[in-house]
C-alpha positions as CSV (number, residue, x, y, z in Angstrom):
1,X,4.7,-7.3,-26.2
2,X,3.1,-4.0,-25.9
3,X,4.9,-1.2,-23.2
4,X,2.3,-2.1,-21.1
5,X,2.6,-5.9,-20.6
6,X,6.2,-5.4,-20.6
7,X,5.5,-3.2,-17.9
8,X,3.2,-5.9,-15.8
9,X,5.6,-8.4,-15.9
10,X,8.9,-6.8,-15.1
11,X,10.9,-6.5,-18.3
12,X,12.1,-2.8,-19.1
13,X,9.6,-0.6,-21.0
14,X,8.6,3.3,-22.0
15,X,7.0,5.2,-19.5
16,X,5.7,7.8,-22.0
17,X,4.0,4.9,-24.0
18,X,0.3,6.0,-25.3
19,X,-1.7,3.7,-23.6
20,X,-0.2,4.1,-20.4
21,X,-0.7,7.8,-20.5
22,X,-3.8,7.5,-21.3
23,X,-4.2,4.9,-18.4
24,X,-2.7,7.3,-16.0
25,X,-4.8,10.2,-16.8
26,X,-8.2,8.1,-16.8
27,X,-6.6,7.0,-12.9
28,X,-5.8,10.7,-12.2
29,X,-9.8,12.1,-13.0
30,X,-10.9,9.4,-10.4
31,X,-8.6,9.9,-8.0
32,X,-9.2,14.3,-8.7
33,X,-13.0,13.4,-8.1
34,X,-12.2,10.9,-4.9
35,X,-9.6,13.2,-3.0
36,X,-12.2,16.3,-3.5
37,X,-15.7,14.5,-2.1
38,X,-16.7,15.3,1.2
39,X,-17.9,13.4,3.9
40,X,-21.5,14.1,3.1
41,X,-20.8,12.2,0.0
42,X,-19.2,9.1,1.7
43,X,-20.9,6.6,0.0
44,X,-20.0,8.1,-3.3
45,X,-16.8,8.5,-2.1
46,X,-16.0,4.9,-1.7
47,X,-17.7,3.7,-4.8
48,X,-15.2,6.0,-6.9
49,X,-12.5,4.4,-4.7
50,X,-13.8,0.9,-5.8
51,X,-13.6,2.0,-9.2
52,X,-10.3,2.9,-9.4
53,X,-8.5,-0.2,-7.1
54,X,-8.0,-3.3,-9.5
55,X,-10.0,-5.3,-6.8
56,X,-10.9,-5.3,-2.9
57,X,-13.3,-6.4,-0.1
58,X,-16.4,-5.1,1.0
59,X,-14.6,-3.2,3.9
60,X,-12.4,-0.9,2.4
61,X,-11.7,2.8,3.6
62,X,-8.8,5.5,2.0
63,X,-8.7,8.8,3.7
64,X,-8.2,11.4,1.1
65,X,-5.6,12.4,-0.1
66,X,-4.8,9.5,-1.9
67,X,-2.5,8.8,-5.2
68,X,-1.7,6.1,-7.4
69,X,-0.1,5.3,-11.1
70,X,-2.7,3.5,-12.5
71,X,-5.3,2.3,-9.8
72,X,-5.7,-0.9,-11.2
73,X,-2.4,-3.1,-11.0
74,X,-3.5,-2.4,-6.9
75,X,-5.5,-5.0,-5.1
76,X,-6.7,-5.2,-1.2
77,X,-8.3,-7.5,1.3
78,X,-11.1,-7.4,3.7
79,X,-11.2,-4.8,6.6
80,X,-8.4,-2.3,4.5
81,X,-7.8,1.0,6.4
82,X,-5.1,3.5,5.2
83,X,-4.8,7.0,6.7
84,X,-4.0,10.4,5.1
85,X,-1.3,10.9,2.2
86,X,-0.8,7.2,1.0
87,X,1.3,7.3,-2.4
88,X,1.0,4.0,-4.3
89,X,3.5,3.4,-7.6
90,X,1.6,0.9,-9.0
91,X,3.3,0.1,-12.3
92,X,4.2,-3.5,-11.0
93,X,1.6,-5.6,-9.1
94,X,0.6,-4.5,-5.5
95,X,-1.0,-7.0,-3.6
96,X,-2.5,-6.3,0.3
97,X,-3.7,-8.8,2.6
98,X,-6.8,-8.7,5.0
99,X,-6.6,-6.9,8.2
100,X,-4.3,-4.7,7.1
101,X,-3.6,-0.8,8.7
102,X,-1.5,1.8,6.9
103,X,-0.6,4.9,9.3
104,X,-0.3,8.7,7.3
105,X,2.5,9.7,4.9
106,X,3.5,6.0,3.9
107,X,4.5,5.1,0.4
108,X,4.8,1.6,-1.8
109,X,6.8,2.3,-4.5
110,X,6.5,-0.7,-7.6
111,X,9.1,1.4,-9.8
112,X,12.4,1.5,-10.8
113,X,14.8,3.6,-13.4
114,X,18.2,2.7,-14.8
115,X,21.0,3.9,-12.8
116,X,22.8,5.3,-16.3
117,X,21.5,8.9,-16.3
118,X,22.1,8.9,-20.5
119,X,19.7,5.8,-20.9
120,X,17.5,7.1,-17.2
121,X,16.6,10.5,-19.3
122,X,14.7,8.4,-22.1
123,X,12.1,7.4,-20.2
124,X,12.9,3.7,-19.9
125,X,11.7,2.2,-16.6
126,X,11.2,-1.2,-14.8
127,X,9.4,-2.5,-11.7
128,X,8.7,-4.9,-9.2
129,X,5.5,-5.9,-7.5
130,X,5.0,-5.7,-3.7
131,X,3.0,-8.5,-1.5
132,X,1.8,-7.3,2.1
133,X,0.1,-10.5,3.9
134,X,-2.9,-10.2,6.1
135,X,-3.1,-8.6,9.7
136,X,-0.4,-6.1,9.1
137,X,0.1,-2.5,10.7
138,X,2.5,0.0,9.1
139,X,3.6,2.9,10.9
140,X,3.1,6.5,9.6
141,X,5.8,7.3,7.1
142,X,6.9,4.4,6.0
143,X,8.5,3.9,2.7
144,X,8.3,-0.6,0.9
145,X,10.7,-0.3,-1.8
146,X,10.4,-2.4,-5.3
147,X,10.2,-6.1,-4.8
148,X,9.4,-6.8,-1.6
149,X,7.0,-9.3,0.5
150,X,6.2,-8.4,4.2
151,X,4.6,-11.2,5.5
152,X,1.5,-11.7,7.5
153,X,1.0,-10.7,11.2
154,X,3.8,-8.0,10.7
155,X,4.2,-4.7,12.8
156,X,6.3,-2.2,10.6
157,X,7.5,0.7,13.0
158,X,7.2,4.3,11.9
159,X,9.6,5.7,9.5
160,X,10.7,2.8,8.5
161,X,12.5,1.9,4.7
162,X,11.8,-1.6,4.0
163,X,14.2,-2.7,1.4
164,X,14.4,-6.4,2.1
165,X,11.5,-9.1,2.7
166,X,10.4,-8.8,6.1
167,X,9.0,-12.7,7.3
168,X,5.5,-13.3,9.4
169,X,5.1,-13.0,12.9
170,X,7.5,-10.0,13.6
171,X,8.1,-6.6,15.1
172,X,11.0,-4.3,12.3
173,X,11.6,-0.8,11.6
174,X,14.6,1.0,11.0
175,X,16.5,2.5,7.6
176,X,17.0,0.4,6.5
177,X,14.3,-1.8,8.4
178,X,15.0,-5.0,10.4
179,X,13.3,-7.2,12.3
180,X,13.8,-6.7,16.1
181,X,11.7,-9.5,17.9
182,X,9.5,-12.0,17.1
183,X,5.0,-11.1,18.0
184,X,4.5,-13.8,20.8
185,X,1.6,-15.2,22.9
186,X,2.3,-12.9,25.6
187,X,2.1,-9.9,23.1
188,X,-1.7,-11.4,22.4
189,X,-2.2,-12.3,26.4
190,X,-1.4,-8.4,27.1
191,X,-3.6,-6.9,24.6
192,X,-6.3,-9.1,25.2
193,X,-6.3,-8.2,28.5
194,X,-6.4,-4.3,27.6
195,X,-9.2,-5.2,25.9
196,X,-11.0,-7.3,28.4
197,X,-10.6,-4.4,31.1
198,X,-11.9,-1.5,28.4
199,X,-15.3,-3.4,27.8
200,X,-15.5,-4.1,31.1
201,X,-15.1,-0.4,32.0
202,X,-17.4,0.3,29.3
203,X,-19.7,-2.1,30.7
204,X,-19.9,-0.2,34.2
205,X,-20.7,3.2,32.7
């Protein structure tokens, strides 16, 4: 196996190999070119971001600054929003749902280094892909660890660390984060209700 598919499918692998660097550096001209357009250039703008994700839906918006790895080991969904500063490791499959909403600052880190500094120092990694279902809203500065799976319909709160898979259906934060309470009906009976009474104010004006 080359570095490279070693790397894909979690065995241990060289970070310096030549086709990875030369995979990262092709990743960091796009992103150079993506986090330096202006809004005037929107269109072009997203079409560089499209050519740097490994696949996504039609609805699909990154404000700049962004940063990635490699680009394309990172897949999205339908309706994708993200807000400034995301940092994606993507040296391990990542994998984002539909419907999904990324507050500032947060990070989704794929890789991982031995925890022997003598054999850390040669530049042998791992890493471990990261799932995030649909309909999922991470706070700002959140940080998903290697290996993890939230599932869909999930509300990560702000500063969160998620180091453990986080099921569907529920409210978590902390450091590390935990799930607090389950997303019910009357959670969707109170915000469609906010909802209601905006377009009705709306409506009035």
């Amino acid at each position: 196996m080359t570095d490279k598919e070693r790397m894909l499918s979690g065995k241990p692998y060289m970070a310096l190999d030549d086709e990875l660097r030369a995979d990262m550096r092709d990743c960091k001209l796009k992103l150079y070119k993506f986090n330096n357009l202006t809004m005037d250039r929107l269109p072009e703008r997203i079409e560089t971001l499209r050519g740097i994700l490994g696949g996504c839906g039609d609805d699909v918006y990154i404000e700049p600054p962004f940063y990635c790895d490699y680009g394309k080991n990172i897949t999205v969904g339908e309706n994708f929003y993200a807000n400034y500063n995301l940092h994606i490791l993507d040296c391990a499959p990542v994998t984002i749902g539909e419907n999904v909403f990324i507050g500032p600052m947060c990070g989704i880190y794929t890789a991982l280094h031995p925890i022997d500094s003598a054999v850390r120092k040669t530049g042998l990694e791992y890493a471990d892909g990261i799932k995030i279902g649909d309909d999922v809203w991470i706070g700002g500065g959140v940080t998903i660890n290697a290996g993890v799976t939230i599932g869909s319909n999930v509300v990560i709160g702000s500063g969160s660390v998620v180091t453990k898979d986080i099921p569907d259906n529920v409210v978590a934060f902390g450091n590390p984060c935990r799930v607090h309470r389950a997303i019910t009906d009357e959670d969707k009976r109170y915000w469609t209700e906010q909802l209601e009474q905006y377009l009705a104010e709306k409506e009035e004006k």
